[in-house]
C-alpha positions in Angstrom: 0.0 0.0 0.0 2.9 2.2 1.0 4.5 1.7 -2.1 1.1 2.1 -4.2 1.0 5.5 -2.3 4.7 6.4 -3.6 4.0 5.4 -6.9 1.3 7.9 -7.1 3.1 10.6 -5.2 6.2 9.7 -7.9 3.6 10.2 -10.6 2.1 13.5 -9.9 5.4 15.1 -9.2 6.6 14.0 -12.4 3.4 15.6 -14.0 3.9 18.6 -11.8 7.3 18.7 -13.4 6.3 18.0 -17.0 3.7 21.1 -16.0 6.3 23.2 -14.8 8.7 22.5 -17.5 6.1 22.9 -20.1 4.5 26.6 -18.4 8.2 27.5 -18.7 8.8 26.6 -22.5 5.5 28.3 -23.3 6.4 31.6 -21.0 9.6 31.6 -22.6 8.0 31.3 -26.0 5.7 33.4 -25.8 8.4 35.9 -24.4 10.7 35.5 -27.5 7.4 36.1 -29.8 6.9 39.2 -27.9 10.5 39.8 -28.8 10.0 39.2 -32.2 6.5 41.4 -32.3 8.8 44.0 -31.3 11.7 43.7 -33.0 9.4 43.4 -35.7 7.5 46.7 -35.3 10.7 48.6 -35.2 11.8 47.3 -37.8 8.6 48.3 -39.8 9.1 51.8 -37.8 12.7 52.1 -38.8 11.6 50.6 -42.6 8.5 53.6 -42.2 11.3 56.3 -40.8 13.7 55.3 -44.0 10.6 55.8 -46.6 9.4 58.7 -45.0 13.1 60.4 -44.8 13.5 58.8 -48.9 10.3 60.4 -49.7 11.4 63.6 -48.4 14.6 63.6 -50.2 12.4 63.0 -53.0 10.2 65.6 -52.9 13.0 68.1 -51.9 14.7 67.3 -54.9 11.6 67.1 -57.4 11.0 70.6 -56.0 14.9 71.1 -56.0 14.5 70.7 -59.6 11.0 72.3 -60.6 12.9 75.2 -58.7 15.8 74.9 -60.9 13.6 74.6 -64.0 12.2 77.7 -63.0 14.6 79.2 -62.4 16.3 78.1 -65.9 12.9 79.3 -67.7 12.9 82.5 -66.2 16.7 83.3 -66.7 16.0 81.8 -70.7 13.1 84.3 -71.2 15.2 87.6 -70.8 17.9 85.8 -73.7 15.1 85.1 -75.8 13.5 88.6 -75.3 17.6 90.0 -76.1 17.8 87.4 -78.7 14.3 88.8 -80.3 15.2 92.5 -80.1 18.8 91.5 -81.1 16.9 90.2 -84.6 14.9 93.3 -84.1 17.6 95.4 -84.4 19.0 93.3 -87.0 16.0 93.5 -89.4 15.7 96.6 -88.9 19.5 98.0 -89.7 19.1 95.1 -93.1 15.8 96.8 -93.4 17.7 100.4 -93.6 20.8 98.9 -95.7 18.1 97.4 -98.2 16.6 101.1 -98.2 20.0 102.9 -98.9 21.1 100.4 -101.2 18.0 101.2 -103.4 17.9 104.9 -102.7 21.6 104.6 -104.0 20.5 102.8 -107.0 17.8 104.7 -107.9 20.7 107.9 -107.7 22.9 106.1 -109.6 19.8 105.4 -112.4 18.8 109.2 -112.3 22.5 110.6 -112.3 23.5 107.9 -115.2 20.2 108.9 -117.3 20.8 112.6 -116.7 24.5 112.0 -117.6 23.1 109.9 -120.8 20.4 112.5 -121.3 23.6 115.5 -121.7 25.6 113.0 -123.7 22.9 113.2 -126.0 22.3 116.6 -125.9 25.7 117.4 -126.5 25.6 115.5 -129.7 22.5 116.9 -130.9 24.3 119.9 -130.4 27.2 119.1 -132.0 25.5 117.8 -135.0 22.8 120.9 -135.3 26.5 123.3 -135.6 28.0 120.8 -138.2 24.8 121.2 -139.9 24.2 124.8 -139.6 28.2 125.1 -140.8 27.8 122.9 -143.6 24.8 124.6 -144.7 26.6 127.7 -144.1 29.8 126.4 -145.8 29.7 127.1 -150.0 30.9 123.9 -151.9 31.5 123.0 -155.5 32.3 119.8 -157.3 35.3 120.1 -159.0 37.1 117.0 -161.1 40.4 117.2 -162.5 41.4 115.2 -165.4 45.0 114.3 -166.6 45.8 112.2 -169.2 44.3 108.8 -168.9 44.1 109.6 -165.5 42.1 111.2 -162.8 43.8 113.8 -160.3 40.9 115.0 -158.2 37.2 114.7 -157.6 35.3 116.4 -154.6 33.4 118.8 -153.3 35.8 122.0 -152.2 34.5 124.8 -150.0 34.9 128.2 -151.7 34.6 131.8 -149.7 33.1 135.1 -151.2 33.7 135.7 -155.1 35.0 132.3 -156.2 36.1 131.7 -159.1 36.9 128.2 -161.6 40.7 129.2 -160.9 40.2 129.8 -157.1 38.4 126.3 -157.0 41.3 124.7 -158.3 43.4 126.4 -156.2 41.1 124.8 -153.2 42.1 121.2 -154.7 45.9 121.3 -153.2 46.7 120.1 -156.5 50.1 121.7 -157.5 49.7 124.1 -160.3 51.7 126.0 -162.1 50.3 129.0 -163.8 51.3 132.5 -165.4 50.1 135.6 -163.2 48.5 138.5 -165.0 45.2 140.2 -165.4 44.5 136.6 -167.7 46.1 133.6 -165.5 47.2 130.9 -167.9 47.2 127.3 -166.5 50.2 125.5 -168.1 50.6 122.3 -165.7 48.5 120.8 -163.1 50.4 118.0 -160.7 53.4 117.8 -163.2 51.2 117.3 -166.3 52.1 120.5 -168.4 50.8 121.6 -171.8 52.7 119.7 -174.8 53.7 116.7 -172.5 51.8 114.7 -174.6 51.8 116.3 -178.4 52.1 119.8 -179.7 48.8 121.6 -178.6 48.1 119.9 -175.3 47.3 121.6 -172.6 44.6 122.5 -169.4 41.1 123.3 -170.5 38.1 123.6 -168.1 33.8 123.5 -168.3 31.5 124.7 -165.7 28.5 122.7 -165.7 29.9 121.4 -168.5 29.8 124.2 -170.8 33.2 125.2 -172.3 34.3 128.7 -170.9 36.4 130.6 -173.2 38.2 132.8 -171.0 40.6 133.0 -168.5 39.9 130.9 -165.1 40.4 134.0 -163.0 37.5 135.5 -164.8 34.7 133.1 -165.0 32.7 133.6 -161.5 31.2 130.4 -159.6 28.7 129.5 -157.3 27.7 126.9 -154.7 26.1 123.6 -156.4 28.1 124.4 -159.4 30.1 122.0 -161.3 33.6 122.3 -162.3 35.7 120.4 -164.9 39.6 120.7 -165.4 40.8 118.5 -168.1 44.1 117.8 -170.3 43.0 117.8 -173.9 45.0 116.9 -176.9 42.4 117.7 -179.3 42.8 121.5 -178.7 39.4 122.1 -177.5 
């Protein structure tokens, strides 16, 4: 019986034991979860703390940067404004150079036609005097005639009382004549009377009429026609 009774008393402080040993295990499990828990949550608080510190950093430099963008913008706007009054002022001093350069075109155009237009005058001018001289200026056709040959044919310009001698003269033909109240032609440009026979010699016509009388004294007019010729027929 006694030894039942130990048996027993054996038992249940084994259990009491197993209890105890077990109430400690699960206090000192639940003790590390609450450790865990803990650790845990300041964890997520320290995670929390990091992403709300990241964010800032985020946000100071995404405002950081609008800022700077801003800031950018509104120092770019004042170049562009220089930039557009710099073109501006560009345009405007081609505009003037574009002016001048026409202006001293169309000066050049007016100065060259006014040049052109006394160029011309001048001419006219010029031409209106030869005109009025040669109008002015008394001519008659003279031809001189050697032998088998032709010495001179032309108008010459004659002045006051010409005469069929003094138009010969005019000719620059050399002539040799004899001086007197008659002159007497005897050899015009080294042809002389008899070079070719007995009874040659210097005749002249005016308008091709014989003249029979001395050259001196046969008077001649402007438009009229004078003939000196070498004849060998005596006529």
């Amino acid at each position: 019986m006694r030894k039942t009774k130990g048996i027993i008393a054996a038992v249940i402080v084994t259990i009491l034991l197993i209890g105890g040993a077990l109430a400690f295990q699960q206090n000192h499990a639940n003790q590390a979860s609450d450790d865990v828990t803990a650790t845990s949550q300041s964890v997520t608080s320290s995670s929390q703390a990091a992403s709300a510190t990241s964010q800032s950093r985020v946000n100071h430099k995404h405002q950081s940067s609008s800022a700077t963008k801003k800031a950018h913008k509104s120092a770019t706007k004042p170049k562009n404004s220089t930039s557009s009054t710099n073109d501006r002022h560009h345009s405007s001093k081609t505009q003037v150079k574009t002016q001048s350069s026409a202006a001293t075109a169309t000066s050049t155009k007016k100065r060259r036609a006014t040049k052109q237009s006394a160029v011309t005058a001048s001419k006219t001018a010029r031409k209106a005097k030869s005109t009025k001289a040669a109008v002015a200026e008394k001519k008659v056709y003279l031809v001189v005639s050697g032998y088998k040959k032709t010495f001179f044919k032309g108008n010459v310009v004659i002045h006051g009382s010409a005469t069929a001698f003094s138009v010969l003269q005019a000719s620059k033909l050399k002539v040799v004549y004899q001086n007197g109240a008659s002159v007497y032609v005897s050899s015009i440009n080294g042809l002389a009377q008899n070079d070719v026979k007995v009874g040659s010699g210097w005749k002249y016509k005016v308008n091709n009429k014989f003249i029979d009388k001395a050259a001196n004294l046969k008077r001649v007019s402007t438009g009229d026609r004078v003939h000196w010729y070498f004849t060998t027929a005596g006529y």
